[in-house]
C-alpha positions, 0 to 999 in steps of 0.5 A: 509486524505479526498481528498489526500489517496493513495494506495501504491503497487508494480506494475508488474515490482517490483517497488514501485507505488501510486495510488490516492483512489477515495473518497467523498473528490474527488481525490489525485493529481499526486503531492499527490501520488508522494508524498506518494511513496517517503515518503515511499521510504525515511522513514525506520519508516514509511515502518516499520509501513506499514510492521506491518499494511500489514502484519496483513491485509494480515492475516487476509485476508487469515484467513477470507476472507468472503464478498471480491471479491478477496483474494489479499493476494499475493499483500500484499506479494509482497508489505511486501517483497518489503518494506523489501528488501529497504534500 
């Protein structure tokens, strides 16, 4: 929480990536993101509950997409396939 939030996707190349959210706290370091990418990329129960959370995001983006800028349900997709395809 606070200065340390990280935005995890999956970047062009079908990778796993982090990237530091801007806060009032101020910014996640390049420590901070490393460090979320691979405590996702290590814990099976903390990408099982990242699958639920992104999951249910994603459809309720696409069920009420009112007041976003973009629809970034196809994101979601990508990232939900991506964390289930890891060991």
């Amino acid at each position: 929480m606070g200065k340390d939030e990280v935005s995890i996707a999956v970047n062009k190349e079908g990778e796993l990536v982090g990237t530091p959210i801007r806060l009032k706290g101020g910014l996640a370091t390049n420590k901070s993101v490393k460090q979320a990418v691979d405590a996702v990329a290590k814990d099976p129960k903390l990408r099982a509950d990242l699958i639920v959370k992104a999951t249910s995001a994603r459809e309720h983006m696409l069920d009420h997409n009112w007041g976003n800028k973009q629809n970034r349900a196809d994101e979601m997709k990508k990232l939900i396939d991506k964390l289930e395809s890891m060991p």
